[in-house]
C-alpha positions in Angstrom: 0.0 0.0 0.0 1.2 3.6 -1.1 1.9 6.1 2.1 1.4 9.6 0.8 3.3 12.1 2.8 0.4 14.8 1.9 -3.1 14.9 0.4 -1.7 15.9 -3.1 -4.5 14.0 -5.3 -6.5 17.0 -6.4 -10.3 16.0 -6.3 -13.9 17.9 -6.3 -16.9 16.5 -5.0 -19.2 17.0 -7.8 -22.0 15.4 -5.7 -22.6 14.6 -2.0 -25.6 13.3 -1.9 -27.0 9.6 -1.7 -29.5 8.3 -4.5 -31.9 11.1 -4.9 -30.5 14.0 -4.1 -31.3 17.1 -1.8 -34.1 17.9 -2.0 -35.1 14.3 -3.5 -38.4 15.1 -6.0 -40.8 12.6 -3.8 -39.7 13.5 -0.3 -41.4 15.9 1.8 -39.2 15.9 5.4 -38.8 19.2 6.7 -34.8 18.9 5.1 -36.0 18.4 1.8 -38.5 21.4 1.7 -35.8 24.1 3.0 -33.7 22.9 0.3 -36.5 23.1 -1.8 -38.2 26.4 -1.1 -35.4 28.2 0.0 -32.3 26.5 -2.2 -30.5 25.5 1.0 -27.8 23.5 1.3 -29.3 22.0 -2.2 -27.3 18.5 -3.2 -26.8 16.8 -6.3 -26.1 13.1 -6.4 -22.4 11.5 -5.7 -19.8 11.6 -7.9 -16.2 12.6 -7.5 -13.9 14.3 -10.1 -10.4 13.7 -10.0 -7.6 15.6 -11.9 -4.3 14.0 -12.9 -1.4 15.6 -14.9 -3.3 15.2 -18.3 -6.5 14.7 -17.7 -9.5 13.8 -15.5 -11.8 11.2 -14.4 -14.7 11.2 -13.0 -15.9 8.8 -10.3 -19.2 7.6 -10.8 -22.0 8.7 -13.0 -24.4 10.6 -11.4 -27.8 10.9 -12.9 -26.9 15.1 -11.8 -23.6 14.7 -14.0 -25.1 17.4 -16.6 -25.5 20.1 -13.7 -22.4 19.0 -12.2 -20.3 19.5 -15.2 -21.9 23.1 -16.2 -20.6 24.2 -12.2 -17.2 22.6 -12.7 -15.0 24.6 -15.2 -12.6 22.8 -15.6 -14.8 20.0 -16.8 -16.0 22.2 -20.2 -15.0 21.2 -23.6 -12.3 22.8 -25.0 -13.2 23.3 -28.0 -16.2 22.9 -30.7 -16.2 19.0 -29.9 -14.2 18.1 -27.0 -14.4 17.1 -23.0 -11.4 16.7 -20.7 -12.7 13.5 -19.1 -10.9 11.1 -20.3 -12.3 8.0 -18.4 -15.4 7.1 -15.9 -14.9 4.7 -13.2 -17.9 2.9 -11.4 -17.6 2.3 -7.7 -20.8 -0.4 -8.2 -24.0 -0.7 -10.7 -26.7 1.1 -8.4 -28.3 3.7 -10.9 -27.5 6.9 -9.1 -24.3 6.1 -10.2 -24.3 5.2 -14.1 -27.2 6.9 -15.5 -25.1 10.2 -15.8 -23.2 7.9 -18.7 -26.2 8.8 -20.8 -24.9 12.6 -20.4 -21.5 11.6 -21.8 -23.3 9.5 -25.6 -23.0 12.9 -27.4 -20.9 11.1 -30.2 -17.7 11.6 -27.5 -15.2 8.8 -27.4 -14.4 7.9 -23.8 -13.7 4.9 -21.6 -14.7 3.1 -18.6 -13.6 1.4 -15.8 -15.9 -1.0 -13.8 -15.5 -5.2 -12.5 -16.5 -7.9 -14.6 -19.2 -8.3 -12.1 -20.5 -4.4 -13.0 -20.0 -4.6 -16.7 -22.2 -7.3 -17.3 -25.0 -6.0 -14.9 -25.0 -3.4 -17.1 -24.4 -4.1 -20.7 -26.1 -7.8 -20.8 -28.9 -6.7 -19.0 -29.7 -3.1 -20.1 -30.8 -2.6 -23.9 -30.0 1.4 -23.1 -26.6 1.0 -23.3 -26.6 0.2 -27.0 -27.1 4.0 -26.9 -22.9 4.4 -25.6 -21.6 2.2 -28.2 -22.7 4.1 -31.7 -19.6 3.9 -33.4 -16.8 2.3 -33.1 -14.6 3.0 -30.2 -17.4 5.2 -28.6 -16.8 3.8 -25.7 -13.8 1.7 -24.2 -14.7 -0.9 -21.4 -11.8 -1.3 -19.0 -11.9 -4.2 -16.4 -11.0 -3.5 -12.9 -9.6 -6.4 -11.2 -9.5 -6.5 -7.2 -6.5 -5.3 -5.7 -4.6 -5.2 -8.9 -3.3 -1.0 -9.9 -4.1 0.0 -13.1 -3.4 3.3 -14.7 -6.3 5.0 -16.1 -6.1 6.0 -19.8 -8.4 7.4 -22.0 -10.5 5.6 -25.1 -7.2 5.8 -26.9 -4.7 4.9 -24.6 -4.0 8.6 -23.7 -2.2 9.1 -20.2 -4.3 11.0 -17.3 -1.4 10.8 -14.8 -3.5 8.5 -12.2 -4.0 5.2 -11.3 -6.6 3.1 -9.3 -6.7 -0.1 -6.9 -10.3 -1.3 -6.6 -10.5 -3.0 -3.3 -14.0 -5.7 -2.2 -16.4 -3.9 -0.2 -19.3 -5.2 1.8 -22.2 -4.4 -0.3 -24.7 -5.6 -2.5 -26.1 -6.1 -6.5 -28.3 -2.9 -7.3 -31.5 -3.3 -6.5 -32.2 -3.5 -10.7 -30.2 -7.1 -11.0 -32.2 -8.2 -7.9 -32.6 -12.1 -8.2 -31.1 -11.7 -11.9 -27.1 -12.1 -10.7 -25.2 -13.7 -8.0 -23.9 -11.7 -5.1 -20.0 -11.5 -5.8 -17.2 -9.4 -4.1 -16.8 -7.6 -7.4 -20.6 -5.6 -7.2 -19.2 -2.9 -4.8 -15.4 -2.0 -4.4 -13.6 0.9 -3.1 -10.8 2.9 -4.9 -7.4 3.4 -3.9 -6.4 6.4 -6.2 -3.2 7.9 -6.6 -1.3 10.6 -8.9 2.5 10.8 -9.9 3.2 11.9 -6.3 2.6 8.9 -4.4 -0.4 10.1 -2.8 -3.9 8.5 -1.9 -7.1 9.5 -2.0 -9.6 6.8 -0.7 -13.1 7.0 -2.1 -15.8 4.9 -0.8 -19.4 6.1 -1.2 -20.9 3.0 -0.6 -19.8 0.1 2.8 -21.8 -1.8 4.5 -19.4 -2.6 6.8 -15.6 -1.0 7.4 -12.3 -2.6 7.8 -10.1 0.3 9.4 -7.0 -1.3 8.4 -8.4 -0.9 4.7 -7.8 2.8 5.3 -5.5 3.4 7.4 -2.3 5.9 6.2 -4.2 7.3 3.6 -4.1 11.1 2.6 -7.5 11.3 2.1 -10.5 9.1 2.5 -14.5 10.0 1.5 -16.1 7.0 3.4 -19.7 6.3 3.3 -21.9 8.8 5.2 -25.5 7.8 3.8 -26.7 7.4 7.2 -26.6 8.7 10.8 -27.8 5.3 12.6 -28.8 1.7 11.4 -32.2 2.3 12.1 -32.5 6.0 10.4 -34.5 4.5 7.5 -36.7 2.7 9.4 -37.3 5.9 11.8 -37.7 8.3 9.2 -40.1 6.3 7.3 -38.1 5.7 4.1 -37.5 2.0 4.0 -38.2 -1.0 5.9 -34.6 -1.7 6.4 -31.8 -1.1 8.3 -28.8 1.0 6.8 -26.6 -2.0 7.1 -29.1 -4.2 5.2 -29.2 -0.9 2.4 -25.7 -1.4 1.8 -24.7 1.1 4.5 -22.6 2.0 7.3 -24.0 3.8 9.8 -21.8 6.9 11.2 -23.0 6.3 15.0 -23.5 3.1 17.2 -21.0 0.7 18.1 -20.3 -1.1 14.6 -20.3 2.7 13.2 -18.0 4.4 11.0 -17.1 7.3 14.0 -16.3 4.4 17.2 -14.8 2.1 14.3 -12.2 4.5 12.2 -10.4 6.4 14.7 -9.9 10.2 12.5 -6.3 9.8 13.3 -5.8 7.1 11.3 -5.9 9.3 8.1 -4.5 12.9 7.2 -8.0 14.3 6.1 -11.4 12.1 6.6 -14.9 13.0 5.0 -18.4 11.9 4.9 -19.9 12.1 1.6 -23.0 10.4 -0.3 -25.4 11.7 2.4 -28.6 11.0 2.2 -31.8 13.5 2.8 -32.6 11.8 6.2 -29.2 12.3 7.7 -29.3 14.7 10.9 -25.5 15.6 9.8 -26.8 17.8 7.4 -28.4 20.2 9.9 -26.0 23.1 11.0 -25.8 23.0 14.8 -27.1 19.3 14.9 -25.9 17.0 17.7 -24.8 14.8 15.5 -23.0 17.2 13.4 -20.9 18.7 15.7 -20.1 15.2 16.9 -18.9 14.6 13.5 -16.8 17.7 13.2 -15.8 17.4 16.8 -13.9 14.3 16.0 -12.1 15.8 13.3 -14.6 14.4 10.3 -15.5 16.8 7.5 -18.9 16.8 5.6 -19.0 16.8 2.0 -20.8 19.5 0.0 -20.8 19.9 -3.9 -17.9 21.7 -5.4 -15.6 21.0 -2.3 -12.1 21.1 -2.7 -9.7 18.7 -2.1 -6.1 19.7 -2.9 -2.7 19.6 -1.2 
């Protein structure tokens, strides 16, 4: 495992929401109608943009990935026909993370990085995604292989200056390949980034469960912040099921991200992909300034992450 001696992997949270969103269209909590009525600490789904010497990636599709590109300037084409994305890597198949691929079909080559496991969820089960491959070399599948590096290139082989070690998370399939696939270790990973400096960046939007020693001496690590407690679903009335059985994480209780990842483990520790329910999100919370107390920042779109 790489060591970084500083945070140098330059990043930007292009969304910091779970599935959804902030305000999410069919929720009415009193969170989603201040963001609603008064534009309020307004979220856009996750996705993480990262920038490497010649190029960037983006991490996960977001179906918000339109919106999120017109905020993020250096993410504008350069010219008549042109993006400087040069690759799209999938953390897992859930929908809040690939739909924004439709945004990218505009006749653009570009390539993308997911598992066996995630390619075929998608492509062999989803007639849409005839729509990505119009011509030849519209787009360039990649596999990711578990705890093997590989440098990310674009559709033609064209250096971006980072590379990526996906890593097995406790998860599940997408709720869209329900009963149709297998649960394997390959339907939700993490990513171990890095840039010509050596130094890590963590990114992991979606655990069900954390192994600290997975993270530990990392510059940088966005771990799953979805939900406050295991039982915040079930209390706020928007699922019958526990966070853990959602493929979450919870932040509090005693197999909680906070007791279980020690903030001094890492240089710089963040909570995105937070969902609408999430008490974190409410400025002068309880459970915020627990959060921040223990040294644990809280994602926002268009945050900054540079040395």
């Amino acid at each position: 495992m790489r060591v970084a001696s500083s945070p140098r992997v330059r990043a930007r949270v292009l969304g910091s929401a779970a599935g959804g969103g902030l305000p999410q269209w069919n929720c009415g909590c009193a969170r989603c109608d201040r963001a609603r009525f008064d534009g309020h600490h307004a979220r856009t789904q996750d996705s993480l943009a990262i920038f490497g010497s010649s190029g960037a990636v983006v991490c996960n599709a977001s179906p918000d990935l339109g919106r999120q590109i017109a905020a993020t300037p250096e993410l504008w084409p350069r010219g008549v026909r042109d993006t400087p994305i040069a690759a799209v890597i999938l953390t897992n198949g859930d929908l809040d993370h690939v739909l924004g691929l439709f945004s990218l079909r505009e006749s653009q080559p570009f390539a993308i990085y997911a598992t066996e496991a995630v390619r075929y969820g998608l492509v062999e089960h989803n007639a849409m995604c005839r729509t990505l491959d119009r011509f030849a070399g519209h787009t360039v599948w990649r596999a990711l292989e578990l705890d093997v590096e590989v440098e990310i290139t674009g559709p033609g082989g064209e250096p971006t200056g980072i590379a990526v070690q996906p890593f097995a998370l406790p998860g599940k399939p997408p709720l869209h390949l329900a009963g149709l696939v297998e649960p394997n270790a390959e339907h939700n990973v993490g990513l171990r980034i890095t840039d010509a400096n050596d130094a890590e960046l963590v990114y992991a939007p979606n655990a069900a469960y954390i192994d600290a020693s997975r993270f530990t001496g990392s510059g940088v690590v966005l771990l799953d912040g979805t939900f406050w407690s295991s039982d915040e679903p079930i209390r706020s009335g928007a699922s019958t099921l526990r966070a853990e059985q959602m493929g979450h994480v919870p932040i509090a209780g005693p197999d909680g991200s906070l007791p279980l990842f020690p903030r001094k483990r890492v240089q710089r520790a963040i909570y995105p992909h937070i969902n609408n329910t999430n008490p974190i999100l409410n400025e002068g919370s309880a459970e915020r300034r627990l959060v921040e107390n223990a040294g644990w920042e809280i994602a926002f779109d268009g945050m900054e992450i540079v040395p």
